[in-house]
BAFI-3210 file (N, C-alpha, C; in Angstrom, 3 decimals, decimal comma, padded with zeros to 6 digits):
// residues 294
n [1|2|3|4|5|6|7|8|9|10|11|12|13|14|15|16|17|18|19|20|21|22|23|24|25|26|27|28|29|30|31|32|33|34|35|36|37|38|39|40|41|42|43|44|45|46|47|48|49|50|51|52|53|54|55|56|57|58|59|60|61|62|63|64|65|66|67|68|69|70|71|72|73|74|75|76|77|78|79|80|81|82|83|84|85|86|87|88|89|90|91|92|93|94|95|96|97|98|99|100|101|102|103|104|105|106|107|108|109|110|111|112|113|114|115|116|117|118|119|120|121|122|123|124|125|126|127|128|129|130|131|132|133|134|135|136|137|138|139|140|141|142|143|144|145|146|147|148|149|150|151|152|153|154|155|156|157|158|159|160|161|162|163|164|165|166|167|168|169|170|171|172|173|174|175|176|177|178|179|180|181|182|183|184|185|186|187|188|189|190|191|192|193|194|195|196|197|198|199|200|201|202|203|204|205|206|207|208|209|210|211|212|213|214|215|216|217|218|219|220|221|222|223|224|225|226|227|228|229|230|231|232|233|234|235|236|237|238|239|240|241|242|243|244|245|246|247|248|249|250|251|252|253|254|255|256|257|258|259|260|261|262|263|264|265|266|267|268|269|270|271|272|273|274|275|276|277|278|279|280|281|282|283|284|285|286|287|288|289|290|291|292|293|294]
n.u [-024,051|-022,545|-023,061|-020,919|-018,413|-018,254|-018,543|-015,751|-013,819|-014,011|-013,389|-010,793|-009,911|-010,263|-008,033|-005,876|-005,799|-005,741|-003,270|-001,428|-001,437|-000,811|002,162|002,587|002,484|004,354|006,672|006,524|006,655|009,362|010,659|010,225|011,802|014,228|015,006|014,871|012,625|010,425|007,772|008,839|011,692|011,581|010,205|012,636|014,315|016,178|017,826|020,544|020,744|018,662|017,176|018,924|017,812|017,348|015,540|015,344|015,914|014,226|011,914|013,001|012,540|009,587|009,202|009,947|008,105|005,811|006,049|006,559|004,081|002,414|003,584|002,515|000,046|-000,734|000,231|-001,713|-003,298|-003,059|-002,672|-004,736|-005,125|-006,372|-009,574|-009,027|-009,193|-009,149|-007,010|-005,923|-002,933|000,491|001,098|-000,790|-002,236|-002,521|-003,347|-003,046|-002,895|-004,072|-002,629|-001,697|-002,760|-000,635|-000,723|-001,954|-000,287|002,128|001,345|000,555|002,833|004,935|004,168|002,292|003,927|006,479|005,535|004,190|006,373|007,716|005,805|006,365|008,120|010,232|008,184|006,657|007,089|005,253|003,762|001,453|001,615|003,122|002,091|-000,001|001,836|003,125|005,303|006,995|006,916|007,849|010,070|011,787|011,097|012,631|013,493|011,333|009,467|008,156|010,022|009,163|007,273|007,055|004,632|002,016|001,431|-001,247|-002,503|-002,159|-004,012|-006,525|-006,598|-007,269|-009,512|-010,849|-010,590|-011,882|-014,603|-015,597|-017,164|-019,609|-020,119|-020,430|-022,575|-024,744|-027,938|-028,238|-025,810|-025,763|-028,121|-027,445|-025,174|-026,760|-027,562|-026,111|-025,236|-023,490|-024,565|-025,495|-028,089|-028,734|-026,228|-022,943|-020,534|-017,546|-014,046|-013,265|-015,051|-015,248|-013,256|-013,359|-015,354|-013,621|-011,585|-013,578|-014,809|-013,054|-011,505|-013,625|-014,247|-011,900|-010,588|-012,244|-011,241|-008,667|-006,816|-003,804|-002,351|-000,848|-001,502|-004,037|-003,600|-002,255|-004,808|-006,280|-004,814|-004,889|-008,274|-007,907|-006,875|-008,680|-010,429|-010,028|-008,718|-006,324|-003,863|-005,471|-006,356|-004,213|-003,119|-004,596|-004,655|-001,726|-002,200|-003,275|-002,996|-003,157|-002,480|000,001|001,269|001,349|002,478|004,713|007,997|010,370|012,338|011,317|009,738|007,566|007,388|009,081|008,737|005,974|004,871|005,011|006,763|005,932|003,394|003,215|004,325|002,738|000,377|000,828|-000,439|-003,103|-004,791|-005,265|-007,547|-008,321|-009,366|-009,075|-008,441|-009,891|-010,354|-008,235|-006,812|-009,086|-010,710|-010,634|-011,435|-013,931|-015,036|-014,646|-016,704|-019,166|-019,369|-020,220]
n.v [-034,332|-031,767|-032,065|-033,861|-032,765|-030,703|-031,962|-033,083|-030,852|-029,465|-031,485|-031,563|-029,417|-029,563|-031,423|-030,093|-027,969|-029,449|-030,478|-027,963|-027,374|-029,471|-029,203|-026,382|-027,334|-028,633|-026,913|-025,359|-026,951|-027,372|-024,963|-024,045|-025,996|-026,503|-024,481|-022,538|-020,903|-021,223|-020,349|-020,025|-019,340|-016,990|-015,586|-014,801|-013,114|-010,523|-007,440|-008,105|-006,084|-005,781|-007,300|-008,194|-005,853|-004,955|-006,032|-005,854|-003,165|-002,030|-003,014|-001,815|000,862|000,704|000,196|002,480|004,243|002,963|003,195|006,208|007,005|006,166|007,059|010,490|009,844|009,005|011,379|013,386|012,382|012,910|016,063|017,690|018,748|021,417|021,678|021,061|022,596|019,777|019,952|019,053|016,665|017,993|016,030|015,277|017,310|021,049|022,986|023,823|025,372|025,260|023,750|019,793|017,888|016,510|013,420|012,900|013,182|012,175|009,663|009,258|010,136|009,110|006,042|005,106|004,980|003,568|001,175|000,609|000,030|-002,209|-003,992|-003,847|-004,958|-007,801|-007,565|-008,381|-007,460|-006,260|-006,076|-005,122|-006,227|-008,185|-009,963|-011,068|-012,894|-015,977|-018,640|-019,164|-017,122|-015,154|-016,039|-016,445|-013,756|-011,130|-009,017|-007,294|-006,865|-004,308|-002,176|-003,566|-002,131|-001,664|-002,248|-000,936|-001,433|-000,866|-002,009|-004,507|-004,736|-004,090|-006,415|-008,097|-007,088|-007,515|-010,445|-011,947|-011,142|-008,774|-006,061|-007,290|-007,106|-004,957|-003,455|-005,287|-005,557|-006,759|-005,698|-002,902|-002,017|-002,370|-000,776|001,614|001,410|001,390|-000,794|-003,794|-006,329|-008,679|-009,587|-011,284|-012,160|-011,676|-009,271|-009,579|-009,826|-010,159|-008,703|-006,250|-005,149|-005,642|-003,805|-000,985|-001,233|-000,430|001,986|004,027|003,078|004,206|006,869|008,065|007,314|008,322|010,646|010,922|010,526|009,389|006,043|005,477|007,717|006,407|004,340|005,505|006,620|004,368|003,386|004,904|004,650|001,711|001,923|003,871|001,839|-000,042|-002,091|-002,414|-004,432|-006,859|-006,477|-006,526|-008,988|-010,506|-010,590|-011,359|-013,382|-014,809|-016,733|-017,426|-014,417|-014,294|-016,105|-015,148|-012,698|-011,947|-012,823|-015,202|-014,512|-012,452|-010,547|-010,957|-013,153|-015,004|-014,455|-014,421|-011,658|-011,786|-010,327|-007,353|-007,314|-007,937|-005,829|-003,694|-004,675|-003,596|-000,898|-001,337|-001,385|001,409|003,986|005,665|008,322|009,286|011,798|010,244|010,845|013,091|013,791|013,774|016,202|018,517|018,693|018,042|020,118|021,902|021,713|021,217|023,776|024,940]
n.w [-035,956|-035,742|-032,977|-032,247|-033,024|-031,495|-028,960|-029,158|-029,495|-027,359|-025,314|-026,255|-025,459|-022,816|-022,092|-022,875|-021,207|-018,325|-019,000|-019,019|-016,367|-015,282|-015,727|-014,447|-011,940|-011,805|-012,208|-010,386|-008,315|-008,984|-008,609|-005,950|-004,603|-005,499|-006,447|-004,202|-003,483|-002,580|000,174|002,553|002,361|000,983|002,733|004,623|003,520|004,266|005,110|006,869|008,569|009,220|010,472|012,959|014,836|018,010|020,371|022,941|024,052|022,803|024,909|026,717|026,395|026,469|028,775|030,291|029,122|030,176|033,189|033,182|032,314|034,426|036,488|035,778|036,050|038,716|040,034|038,873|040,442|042,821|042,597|040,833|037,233|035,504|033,901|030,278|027,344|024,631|021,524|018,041|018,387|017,284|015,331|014,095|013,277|011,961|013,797|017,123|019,199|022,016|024,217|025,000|027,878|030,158|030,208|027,917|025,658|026,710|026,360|023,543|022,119|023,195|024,728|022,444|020,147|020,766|021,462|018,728|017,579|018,509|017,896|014,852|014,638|012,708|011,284|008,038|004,985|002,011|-000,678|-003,590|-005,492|-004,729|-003,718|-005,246|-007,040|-007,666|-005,547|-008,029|-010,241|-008,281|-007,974|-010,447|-011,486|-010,534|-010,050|-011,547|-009,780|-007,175|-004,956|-002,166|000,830|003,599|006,092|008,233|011,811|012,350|009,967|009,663|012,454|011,107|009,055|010,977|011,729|009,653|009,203|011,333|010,345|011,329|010,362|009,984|012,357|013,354|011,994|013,188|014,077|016,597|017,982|017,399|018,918|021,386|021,838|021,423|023,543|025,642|026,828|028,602|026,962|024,420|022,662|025,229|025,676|027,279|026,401|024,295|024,906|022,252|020,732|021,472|020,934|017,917|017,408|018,799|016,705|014,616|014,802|014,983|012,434|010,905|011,911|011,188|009,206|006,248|006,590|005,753|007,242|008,845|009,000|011,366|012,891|013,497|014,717|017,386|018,001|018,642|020,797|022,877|022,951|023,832|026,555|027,688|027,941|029,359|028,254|026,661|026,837|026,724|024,325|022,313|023,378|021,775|018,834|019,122|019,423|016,943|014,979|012,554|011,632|012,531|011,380|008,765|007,986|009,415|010,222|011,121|012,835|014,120|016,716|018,127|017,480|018,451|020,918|021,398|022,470|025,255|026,967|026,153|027,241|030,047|030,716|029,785|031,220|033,980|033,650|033,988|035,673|036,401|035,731|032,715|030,808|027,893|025,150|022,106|019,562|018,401|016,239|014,224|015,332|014,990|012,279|012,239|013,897|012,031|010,310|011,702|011,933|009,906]
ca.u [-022,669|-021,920|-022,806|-020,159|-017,319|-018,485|-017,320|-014,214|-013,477|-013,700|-012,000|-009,051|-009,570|-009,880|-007,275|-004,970|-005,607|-005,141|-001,826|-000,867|-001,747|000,386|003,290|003,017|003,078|005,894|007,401|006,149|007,805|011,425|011,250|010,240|012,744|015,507|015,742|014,918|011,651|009,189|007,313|009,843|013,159|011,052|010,164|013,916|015,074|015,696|018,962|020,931|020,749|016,860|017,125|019,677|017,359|017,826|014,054|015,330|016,439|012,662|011,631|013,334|011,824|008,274|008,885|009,822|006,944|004,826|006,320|006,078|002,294|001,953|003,693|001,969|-001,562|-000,526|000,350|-002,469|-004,346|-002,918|-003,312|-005,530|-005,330|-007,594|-010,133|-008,781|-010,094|-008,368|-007,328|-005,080|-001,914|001,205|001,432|-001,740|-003,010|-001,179|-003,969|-001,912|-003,244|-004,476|-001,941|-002,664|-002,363|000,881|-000,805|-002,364|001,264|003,053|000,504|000,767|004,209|005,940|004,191|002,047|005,274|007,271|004,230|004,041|007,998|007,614|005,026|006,885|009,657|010,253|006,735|006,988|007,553|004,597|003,068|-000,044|001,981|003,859|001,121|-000,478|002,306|003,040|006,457|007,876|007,105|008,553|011,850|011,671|011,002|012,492|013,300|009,742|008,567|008,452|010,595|008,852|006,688|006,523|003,261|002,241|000,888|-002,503|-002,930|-002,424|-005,161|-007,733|-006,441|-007,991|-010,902|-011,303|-010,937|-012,861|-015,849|-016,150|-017,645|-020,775|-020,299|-020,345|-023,149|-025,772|-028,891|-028,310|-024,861|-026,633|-028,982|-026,445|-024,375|-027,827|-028,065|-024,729|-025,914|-022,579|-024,561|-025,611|-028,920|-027,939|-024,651|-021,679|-019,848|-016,294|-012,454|-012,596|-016,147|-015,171|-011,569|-013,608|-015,618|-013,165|-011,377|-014,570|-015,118|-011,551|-011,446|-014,576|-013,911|-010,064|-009,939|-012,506|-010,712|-007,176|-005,727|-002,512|-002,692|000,101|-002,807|-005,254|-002,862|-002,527|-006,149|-006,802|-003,899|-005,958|-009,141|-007,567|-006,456|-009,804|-012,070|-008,802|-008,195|-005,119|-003,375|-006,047|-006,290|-002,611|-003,300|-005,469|-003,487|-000,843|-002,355|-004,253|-001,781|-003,307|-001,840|001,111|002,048|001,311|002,875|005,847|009,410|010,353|012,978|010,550|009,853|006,430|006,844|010,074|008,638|004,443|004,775|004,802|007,273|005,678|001,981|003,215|004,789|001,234|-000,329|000,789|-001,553|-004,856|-005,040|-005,540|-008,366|-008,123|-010,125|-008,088|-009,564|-009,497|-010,608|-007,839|-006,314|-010,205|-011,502|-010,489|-011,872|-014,902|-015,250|-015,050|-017,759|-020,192|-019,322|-021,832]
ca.v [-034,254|-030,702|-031,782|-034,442|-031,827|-029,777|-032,371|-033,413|-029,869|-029,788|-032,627|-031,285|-028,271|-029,777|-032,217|-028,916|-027,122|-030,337|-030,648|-026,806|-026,930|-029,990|-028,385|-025,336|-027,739|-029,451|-025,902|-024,466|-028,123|-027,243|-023,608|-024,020|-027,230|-026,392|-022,791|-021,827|-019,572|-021,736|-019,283|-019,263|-019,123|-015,902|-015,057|-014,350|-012,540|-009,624|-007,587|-008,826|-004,816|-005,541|-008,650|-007,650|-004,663|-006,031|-005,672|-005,651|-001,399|-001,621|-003,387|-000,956|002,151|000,308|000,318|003,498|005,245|002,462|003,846|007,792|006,999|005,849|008,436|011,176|008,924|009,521|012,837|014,225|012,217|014,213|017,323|017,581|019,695|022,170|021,301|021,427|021,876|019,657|020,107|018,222|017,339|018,492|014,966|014,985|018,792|022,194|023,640|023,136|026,236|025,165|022,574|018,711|017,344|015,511|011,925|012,141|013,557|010,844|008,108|009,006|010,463|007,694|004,976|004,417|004,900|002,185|-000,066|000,450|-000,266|-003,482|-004,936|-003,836|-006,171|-008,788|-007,152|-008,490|-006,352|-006,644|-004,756|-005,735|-007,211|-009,443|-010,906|-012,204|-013,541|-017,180|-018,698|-019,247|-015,998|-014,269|-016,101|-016,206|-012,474|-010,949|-007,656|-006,784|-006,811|-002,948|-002,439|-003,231|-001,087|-002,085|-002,268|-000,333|-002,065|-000,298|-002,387|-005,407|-004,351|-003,774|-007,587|-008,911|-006,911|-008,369|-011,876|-011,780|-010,740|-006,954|-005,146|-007,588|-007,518|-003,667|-003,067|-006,167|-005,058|-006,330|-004,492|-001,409|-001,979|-002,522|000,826|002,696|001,650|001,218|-002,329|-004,956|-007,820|-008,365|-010,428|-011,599|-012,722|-010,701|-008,781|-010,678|-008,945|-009,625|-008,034|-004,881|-005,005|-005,332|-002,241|000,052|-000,668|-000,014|003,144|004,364|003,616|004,839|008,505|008,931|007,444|009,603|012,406|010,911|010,441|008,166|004,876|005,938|008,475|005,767|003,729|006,221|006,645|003,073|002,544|005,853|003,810|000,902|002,517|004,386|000,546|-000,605|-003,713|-002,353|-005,824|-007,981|-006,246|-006,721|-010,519|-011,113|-010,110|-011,750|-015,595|-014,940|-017,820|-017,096|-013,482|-013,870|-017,025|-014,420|-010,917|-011,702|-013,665|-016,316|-014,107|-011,546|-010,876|-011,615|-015,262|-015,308|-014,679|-014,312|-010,600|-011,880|-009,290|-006,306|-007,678|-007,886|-003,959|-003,084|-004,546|-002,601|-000,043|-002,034|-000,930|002,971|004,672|006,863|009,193|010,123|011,846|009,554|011,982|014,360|013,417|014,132|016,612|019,811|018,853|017,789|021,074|022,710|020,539|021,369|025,167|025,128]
ca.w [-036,443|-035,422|-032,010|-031,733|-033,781|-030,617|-027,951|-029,254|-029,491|-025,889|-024,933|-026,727|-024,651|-021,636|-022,200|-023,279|-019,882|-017,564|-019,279|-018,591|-015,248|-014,387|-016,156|-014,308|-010,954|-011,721|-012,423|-009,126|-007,276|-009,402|-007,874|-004,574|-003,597|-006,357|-006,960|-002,969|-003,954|-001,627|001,436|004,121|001,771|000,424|004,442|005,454|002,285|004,546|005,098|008,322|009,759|010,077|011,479|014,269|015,471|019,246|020,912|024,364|024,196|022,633|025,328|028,157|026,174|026,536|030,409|030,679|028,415|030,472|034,210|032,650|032,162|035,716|037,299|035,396|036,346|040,113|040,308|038,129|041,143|043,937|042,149|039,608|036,219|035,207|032,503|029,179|025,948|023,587|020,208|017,658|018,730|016,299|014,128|013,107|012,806|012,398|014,476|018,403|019,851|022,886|024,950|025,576|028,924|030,097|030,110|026,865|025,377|027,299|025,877|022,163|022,020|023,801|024,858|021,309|019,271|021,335|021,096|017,031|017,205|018,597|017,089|014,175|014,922|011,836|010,244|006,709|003,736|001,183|-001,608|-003,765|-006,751|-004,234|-002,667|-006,323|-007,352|-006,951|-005,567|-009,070|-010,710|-007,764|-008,281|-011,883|-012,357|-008,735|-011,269|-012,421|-008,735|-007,177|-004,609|-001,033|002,109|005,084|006,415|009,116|012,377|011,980|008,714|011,051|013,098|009,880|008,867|012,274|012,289|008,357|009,252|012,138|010,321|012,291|009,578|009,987|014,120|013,794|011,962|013,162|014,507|018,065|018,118|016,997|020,104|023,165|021,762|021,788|025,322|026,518|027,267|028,079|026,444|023,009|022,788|026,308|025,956|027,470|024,986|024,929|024,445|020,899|019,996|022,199|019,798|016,453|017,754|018,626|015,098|013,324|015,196|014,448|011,055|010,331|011,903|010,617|007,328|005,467|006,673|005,306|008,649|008,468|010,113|012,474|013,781|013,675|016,333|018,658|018,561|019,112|021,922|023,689|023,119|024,819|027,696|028,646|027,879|030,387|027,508|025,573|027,344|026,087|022,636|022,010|023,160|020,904|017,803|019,038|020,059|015,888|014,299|010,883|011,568|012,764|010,163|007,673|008,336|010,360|010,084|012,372|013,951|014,569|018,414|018,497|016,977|019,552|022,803|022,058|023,294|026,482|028,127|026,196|027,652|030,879|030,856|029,216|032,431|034,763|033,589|033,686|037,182|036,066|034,586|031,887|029,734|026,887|023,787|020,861|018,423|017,941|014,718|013,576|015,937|014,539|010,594|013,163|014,383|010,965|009,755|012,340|012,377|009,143]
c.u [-021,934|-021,799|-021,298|-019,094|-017,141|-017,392|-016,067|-013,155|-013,086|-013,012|-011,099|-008,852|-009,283|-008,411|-005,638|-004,621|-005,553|-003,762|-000,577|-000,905|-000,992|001,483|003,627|003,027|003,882|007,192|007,614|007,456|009,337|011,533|011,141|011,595|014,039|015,514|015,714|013,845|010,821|009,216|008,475|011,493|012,657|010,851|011,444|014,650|015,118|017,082|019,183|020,724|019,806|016,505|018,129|019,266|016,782|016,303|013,959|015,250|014,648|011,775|011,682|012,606|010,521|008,290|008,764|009,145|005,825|004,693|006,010|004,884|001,992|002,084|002,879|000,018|-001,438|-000,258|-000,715|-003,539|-004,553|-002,970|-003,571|-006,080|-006,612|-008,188|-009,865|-009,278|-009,646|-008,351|-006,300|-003,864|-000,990|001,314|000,290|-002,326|-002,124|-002,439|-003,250|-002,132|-003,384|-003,314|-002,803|-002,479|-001,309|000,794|-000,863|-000,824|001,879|002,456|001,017|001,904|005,452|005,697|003,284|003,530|005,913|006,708|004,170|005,447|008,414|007,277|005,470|008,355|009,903|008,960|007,092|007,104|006,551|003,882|002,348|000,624|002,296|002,943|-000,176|000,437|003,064|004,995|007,504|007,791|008,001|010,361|012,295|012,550|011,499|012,456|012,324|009,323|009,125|009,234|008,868|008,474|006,605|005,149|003,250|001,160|-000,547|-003,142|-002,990|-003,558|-006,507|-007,480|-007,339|-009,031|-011,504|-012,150|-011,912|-014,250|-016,447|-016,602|-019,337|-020,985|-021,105|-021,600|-024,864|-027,021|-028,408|-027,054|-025,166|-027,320|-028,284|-026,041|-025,809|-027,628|-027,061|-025,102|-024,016|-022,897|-025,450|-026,452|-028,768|-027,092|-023,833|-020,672|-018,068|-015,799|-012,615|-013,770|-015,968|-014,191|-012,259|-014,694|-014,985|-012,166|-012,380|-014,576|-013,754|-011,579|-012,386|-014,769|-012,733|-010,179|-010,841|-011,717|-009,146|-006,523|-005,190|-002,477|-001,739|-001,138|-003,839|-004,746|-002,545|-004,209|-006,669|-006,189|-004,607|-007,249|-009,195|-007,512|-007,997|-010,583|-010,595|-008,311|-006,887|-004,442|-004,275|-006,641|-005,452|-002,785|-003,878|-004,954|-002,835|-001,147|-003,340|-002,967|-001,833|-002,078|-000,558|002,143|002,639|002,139|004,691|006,664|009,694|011,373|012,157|010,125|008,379|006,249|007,920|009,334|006,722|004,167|004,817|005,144|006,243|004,272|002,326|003,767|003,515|000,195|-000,385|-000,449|-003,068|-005,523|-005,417|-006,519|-008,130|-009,272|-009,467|-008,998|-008,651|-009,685|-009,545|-007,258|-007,649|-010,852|-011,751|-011,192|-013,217|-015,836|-015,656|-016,387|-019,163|-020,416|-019,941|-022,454]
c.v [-033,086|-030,992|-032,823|-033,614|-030,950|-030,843|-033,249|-032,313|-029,507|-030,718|-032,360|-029,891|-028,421|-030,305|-030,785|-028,423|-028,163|-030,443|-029,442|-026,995|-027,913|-029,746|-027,080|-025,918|-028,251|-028,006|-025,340|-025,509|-027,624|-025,727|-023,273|-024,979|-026,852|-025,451|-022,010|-020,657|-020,028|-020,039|-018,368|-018,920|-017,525|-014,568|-014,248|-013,951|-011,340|-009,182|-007,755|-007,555|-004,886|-006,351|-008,740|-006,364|-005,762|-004,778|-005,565|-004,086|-001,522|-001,824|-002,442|000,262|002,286|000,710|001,338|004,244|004,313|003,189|005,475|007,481|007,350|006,928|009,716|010,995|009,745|010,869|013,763|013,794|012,987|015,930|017,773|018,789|020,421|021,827|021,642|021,109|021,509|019,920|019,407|018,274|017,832|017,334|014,698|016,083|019,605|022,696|022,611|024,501|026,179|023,385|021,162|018,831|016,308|013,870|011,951|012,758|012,465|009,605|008,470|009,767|009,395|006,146|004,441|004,120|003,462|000,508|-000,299|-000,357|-001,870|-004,789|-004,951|-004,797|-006,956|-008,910|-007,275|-007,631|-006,738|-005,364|-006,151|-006,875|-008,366|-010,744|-011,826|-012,654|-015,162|-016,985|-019,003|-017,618|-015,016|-014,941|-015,764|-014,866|-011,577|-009,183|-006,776|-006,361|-005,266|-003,145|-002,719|-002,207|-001,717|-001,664|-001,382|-001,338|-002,139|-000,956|-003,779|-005,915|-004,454|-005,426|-008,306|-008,468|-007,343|-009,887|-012,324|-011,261|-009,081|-006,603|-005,901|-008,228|-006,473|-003,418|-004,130|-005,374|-004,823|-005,797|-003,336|-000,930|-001,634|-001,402|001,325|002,883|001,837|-000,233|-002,948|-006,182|-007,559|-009,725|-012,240|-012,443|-011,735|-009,981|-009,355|-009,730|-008,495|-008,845|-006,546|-004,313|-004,692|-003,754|-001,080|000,035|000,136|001,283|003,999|004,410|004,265|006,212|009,009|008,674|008,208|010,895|012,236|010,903|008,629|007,009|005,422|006,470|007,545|005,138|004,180|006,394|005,320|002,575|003,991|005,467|002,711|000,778|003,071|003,418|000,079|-001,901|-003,186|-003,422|-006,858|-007,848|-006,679|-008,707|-011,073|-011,207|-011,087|-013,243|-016,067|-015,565|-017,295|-015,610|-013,142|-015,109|-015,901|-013,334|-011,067|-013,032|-014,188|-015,611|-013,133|-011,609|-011,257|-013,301|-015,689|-015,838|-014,511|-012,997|-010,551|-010,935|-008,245|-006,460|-007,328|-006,689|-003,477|-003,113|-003,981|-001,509|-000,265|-001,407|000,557|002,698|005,568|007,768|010,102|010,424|011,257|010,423|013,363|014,375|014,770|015,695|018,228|019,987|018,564|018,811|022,251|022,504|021,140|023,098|025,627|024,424]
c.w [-035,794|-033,645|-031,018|-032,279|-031,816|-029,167|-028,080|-028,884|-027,809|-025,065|-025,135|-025,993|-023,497|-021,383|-022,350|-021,409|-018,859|-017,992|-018,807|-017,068|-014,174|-014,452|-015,295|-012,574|-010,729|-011,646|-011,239|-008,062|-007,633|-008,363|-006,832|-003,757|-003,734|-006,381|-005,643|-002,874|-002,862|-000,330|002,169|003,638|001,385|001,963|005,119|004,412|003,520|004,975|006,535|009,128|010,249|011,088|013,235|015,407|016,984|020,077|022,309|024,670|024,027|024,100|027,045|027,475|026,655|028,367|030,473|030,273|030,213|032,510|034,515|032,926|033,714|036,973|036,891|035,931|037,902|040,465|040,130|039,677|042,554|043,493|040,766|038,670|036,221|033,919|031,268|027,855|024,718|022,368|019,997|018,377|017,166|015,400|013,630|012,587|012,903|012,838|016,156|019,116|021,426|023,506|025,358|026,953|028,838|029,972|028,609|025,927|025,658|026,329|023,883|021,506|022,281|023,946|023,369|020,311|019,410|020,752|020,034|017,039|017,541|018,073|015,701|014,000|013,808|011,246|008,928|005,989|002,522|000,272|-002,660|-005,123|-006,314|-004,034|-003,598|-007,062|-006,712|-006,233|-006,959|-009,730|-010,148|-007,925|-009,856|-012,828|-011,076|-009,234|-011,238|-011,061|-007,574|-005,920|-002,871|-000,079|002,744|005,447|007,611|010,185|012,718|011,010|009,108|011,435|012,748|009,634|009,920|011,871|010,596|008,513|010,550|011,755|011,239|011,802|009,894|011,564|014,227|013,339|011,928|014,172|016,418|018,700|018,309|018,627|020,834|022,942|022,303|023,117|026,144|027,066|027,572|027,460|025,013|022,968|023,690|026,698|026,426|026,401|025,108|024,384|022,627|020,285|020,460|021,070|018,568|016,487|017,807|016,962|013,889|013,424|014,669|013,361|010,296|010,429|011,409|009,021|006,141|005,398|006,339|006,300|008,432|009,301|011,263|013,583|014,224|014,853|017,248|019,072|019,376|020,531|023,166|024,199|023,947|026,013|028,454|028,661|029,078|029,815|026,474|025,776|026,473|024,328|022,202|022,123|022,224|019,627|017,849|019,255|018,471|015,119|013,290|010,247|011,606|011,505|008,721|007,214|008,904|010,467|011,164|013,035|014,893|016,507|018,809|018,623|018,145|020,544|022,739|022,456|024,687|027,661|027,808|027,455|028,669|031,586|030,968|030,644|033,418|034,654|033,440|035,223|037,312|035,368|034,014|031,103|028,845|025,765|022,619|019,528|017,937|016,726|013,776|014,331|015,382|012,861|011,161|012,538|013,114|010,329|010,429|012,241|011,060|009,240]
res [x|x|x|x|x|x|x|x|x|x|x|x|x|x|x|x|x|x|x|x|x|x|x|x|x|x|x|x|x|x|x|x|x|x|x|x|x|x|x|x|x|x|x|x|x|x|x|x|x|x|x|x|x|x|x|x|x|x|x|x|x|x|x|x|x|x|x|x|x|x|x|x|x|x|x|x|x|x|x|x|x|x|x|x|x|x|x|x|x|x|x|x|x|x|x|x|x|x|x|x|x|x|x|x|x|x|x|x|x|x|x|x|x|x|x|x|x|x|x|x|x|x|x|x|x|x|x|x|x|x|x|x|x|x|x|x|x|x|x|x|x|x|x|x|x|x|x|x|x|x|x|x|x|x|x|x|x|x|x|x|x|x|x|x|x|x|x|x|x|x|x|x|x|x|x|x|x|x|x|x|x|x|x|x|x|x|x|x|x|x|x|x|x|x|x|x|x|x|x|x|x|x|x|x|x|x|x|x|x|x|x|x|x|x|x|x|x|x|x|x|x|x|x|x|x|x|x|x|x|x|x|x|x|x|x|x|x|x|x|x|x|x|x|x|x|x|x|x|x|x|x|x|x|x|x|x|x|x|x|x|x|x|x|x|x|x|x|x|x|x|x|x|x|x|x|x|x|x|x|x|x|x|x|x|x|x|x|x|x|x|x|x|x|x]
***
């Protein structure tokens, strides 16, 4: 007796929550078609000053950080600095005692900046409440919801090396191995663009962000990193040809979804043809240094 009391009881429960749940899709259909809440009506909420930020000026800054580099590359090659021993620069440490060199200055003064500014182009606007709420709540309740951050392109970056699985590239045995050795192959396969990419993120975030260094810092480190493996071009590609990523993050005016990056890429290349050795570590190097000095 009790056990049939039992599934009626359930039935009327189930029967309860199938009923809610088509109610709250019929609700979701009225506010996406009829009230204008759906994805992409939500996508281009954005004011017209942001949307008019004209990516060509970006686009001539990019040359000319990317030309600076080159010239600075060439010169240093006909006469060549004296060994210096770096320390932070001024945006990430107030220790600046000791001067950088004019490339690595040029590189994360000018040409990372530009590079963030770009890719920043029609970079969505999200915060953690937004992103669990459905399309009806957010029309619903638009009030309740805090105001918007922009993301920073560094957070991007961590997104790829998420969905890509990096965290279990970075620390697999025969990963582990090839670093030991400096090996290029990884239980003899070639190590490809994007396993080199989920590497230097790991490495990056794993020395800056204990120490509270700001993604900003982390993207100069990484576009330094780029530059001395000679793939900052095919890092940036990669990013940019990740659909999932760019469906997600970034507004259909945006200049990536425009043009693919195609011009910046092809600025960026120019410099594949240089070697570099920039230090990635300066953000960190000086809380390093303290560290070791007990």
């Amino acid at each position: 007796m009790n056990g049939t009391k039992e599934k009626e009881r359930q039935k009327i429960t189930d029967s309860n929550i199938s009923a809610a749940k088509k109610m709250l899709r019929v609700l979701q259909y009225l506010a996406i078609h009829q009230l204008g809440c759906g994805t992409d009506k939500m996508k281009e909420r954005l004011p017209k000053k942001e949307r008019n930020v004209d990516y060509y000026d970006m686009l001539k800054k990019l040359d000319r950080a990317v030309n600076h580099v080159i010239e600075l590359v060439n010169k240093h090659k006909e006469d060549p600095p004296e060994d210096i021993d770096y320390s932070s620069d001024a945006s990430d440490s107030p220790i600046t005692s000791r001067s950088l060199d004019e490339i690595t200055v040029t590189v994360r003064k000018e040409l990372a900046p530009v590079l963030r500014d770009l890719f920043e182009h029609g970079l969505m606007k999200h915060t953690t409440s937004q992103a669990l709420m459905t399309p009806i709540t957010t029309c619903l309740m638009p009030q309740m919801a805090p105001a918007p951050k922009r993301i920073h392109i560094w957070d991007v970056f961590m997104r790829y090396y998420e969905i890509k699985h990096g965290r279990q590239y970075t620390s697999s045995p025969a990963r582990k191995l090839s670093q030991a050795f400096d090996l290029d192959i990884i239980g003899g396969t070639a190590i490809t663009s994007k396993q080199t990419l989920l590497a230097a993120v790991d490495f990056i975030h794993s020395s800056h962000s204990p120490l509270k260094r700001s993604a900003d810092s982390q993207f100069k480190a990484f576009v330094c990193q780029a530059l001395n493996e000679g793939k900052l071009t095919n890092w940036c590609r990669l990013l940019c040809r990740t659909t999932s990523i760019i469906d997600h993050y970034y507004y259909s005016w945006s200049y990536i979804v425009k043009t693919n990056f195609d011009g910046a890429l092809q600025l960026l290349d120019k410099l594949s043809e240089y070697d570099f050795n920039l230090p990635v570590d300066l953000a960190v190097r000086h809380f390093t240094n303290i560290r070791d000095a007990f």
